[in-house]
N, C-alpha and C positions, 0 to 999 in steps of 0.2 A: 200085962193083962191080955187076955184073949176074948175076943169078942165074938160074939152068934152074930154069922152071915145070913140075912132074909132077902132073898130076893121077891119082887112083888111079883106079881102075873103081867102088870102091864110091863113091866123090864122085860121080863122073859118072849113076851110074845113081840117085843118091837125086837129084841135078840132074834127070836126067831123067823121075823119078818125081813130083816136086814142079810142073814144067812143065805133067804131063799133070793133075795136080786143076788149076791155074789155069786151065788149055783147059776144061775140064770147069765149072767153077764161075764162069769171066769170058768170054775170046774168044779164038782161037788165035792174035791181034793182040800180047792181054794176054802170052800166054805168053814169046811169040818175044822180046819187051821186055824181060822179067827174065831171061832167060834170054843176052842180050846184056850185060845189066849185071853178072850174075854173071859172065859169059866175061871182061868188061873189068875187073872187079874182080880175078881171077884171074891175069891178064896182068900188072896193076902190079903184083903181086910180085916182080916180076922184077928193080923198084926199090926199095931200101928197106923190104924185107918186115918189121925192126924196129920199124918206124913202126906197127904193130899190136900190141892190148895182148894180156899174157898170159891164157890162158883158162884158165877153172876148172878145164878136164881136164886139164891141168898136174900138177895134186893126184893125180892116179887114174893117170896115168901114168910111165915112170920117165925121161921126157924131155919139155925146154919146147915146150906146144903153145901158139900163140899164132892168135889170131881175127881176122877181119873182119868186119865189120857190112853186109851190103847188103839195105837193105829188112826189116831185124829177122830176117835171116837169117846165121846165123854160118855165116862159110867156115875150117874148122879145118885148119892145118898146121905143119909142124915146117921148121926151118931147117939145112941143111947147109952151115956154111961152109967145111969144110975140103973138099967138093967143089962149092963156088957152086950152092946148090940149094936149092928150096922143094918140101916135099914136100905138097903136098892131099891129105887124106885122109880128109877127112870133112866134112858139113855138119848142122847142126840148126836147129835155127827158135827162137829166142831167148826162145822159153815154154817148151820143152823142157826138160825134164833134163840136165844134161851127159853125156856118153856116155865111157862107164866101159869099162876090157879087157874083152874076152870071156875067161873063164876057159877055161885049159886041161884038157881032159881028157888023162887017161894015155890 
């Protein structure tokens, strides 16, 4: 089965937030690089997204989130089989904390 890759806007902009310290801290060369192999990390999802193990936000969440690994960088999302879909929704850096709901206010 082939599943519809979603990436949310929060993934994307902490992608593209991450990009800009590498540019900052390496080469705009460096950047463009990881930023290729997250995009192609993001795309084989589309095969096989179970072939990733489950992540610790699993716990903190009330649905299986499961990770990839590129560059000790976790790409976190959720599986929708009953509509063939991988949802992205987040990323952290593998030193990080795991990232927990944002509590709702009334």
């Amino acid at each position: 089965m082939t599943y519809r890759v979603t990436l949310s806007p929060e993934f994307i902009a902490r992608v593209l937030e991450d990009a800009q310290f590498i540019e900052r801290e390496s080469s705009i060369a460096q950047a463009d690089a990881w930023v290729a192999r997250i995009r192609a990390a993001t795309t084989s999802l589309s095969r096989m997204p179970r072939r990733c193990r489950v992540a610790e936000e699993s716990t903190y969440f009330q649905m299986e989130v499961r990770s990839l690994i590129v560059d000790g960088y976790m790409i976190l999302f959720t599986i929708d089989d009953a509509h063939a879909a991988v949802n992205v929704f987040s990323a952290r850096h593998g030193r990080q904390r795991p990232l927990k709901p944002r509590p709702k206010h009334p």
